[in-house]
N, C-alpha and C positions, 0 to 999 in steps of 0.2 A: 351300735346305735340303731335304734328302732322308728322308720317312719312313718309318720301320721300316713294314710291314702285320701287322697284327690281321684277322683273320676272326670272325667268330662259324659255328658249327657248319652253319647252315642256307645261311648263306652263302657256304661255301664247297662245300656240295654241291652248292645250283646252279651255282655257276662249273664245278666238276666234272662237272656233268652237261651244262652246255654244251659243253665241252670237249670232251668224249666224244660228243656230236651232233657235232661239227663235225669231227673226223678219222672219224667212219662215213660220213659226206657227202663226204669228201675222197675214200677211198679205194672206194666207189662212183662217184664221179667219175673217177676217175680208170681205173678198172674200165671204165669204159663207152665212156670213151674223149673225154670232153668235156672243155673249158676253164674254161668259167666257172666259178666259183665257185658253190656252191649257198647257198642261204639261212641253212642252219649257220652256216656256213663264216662266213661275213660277219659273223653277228652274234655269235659269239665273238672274231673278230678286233678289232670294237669294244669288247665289253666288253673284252677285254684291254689294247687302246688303253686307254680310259676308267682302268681300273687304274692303268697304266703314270702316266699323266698325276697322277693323285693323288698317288700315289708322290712326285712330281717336285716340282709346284706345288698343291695344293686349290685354289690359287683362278685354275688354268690359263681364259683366257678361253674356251676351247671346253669346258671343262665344264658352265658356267653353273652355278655351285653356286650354292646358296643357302639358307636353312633350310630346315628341313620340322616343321611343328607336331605329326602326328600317333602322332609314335613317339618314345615316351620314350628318353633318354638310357642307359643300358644301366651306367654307373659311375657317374655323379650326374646326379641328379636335375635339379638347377638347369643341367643342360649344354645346351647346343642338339645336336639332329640335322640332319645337313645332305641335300640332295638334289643330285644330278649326275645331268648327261646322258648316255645312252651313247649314247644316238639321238634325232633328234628329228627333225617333221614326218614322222612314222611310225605308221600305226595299232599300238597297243598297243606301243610306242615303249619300251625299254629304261629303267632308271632304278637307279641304284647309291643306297643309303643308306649313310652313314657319319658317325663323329665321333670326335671330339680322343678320346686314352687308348688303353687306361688312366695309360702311360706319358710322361713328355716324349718328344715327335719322333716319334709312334706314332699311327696311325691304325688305327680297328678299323671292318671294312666288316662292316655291321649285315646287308643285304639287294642284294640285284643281282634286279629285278623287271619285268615289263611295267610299263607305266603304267596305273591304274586308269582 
């Protein structure tokens, strides 16, 4: 089953602001003349994966979802919020917040953040 996306306002400026890190790192990269990929570059490719992958399955096994207690549910109250991986084994390591809604088959991505 395949879910529509929800953003919430903030969270999709970050993803937008990653976004726009990672094609200024491309296109310096590529300016300069090198291959590899810069650190932008990488870590929106992730979060995007990570996206993609909710989209698809939430409870994709390289997500590692699993609740998250300290951020209320954003359309009921009694809903759980969930935590995903974008990265892990990573200092200040990536982490997508999201949950069920407001819709059947919808998912709304609350936060896309470092790890505390």
């Amino acid at each position: 089953m395949r879910f529509e996306l929800r953003w919430t306002r903030s969270a999709k400026e970050t993803y937008e602001e990653l976004r726009k890190r990672a094609l200024q790192a491309t296109e310096a990269r590529l300016k300069a003349g090198e291959t590899k990929a810069r650190k932008a570059e990488g870590l929106f490719k992730q979060v995007a994966k990570c996206v993609g992958l909710l989209a698809q399955n939430p409870r994709h096994p390289g997500l590692q979802t699993h609740a998250f207690d300290s951020i209320e549910h954003p359309y009921q109250k009694d809903q759980k919020v969930f935590e995903a991986y974008v990265q892990n084994q990573t200092p200040g390591a990536y982490r997508l917040f999201w949950c069920y809604g407001p819709g059947k088959a919808e998912i709304t991505i609350i936060a896309v953040t470092p790890h505390p």
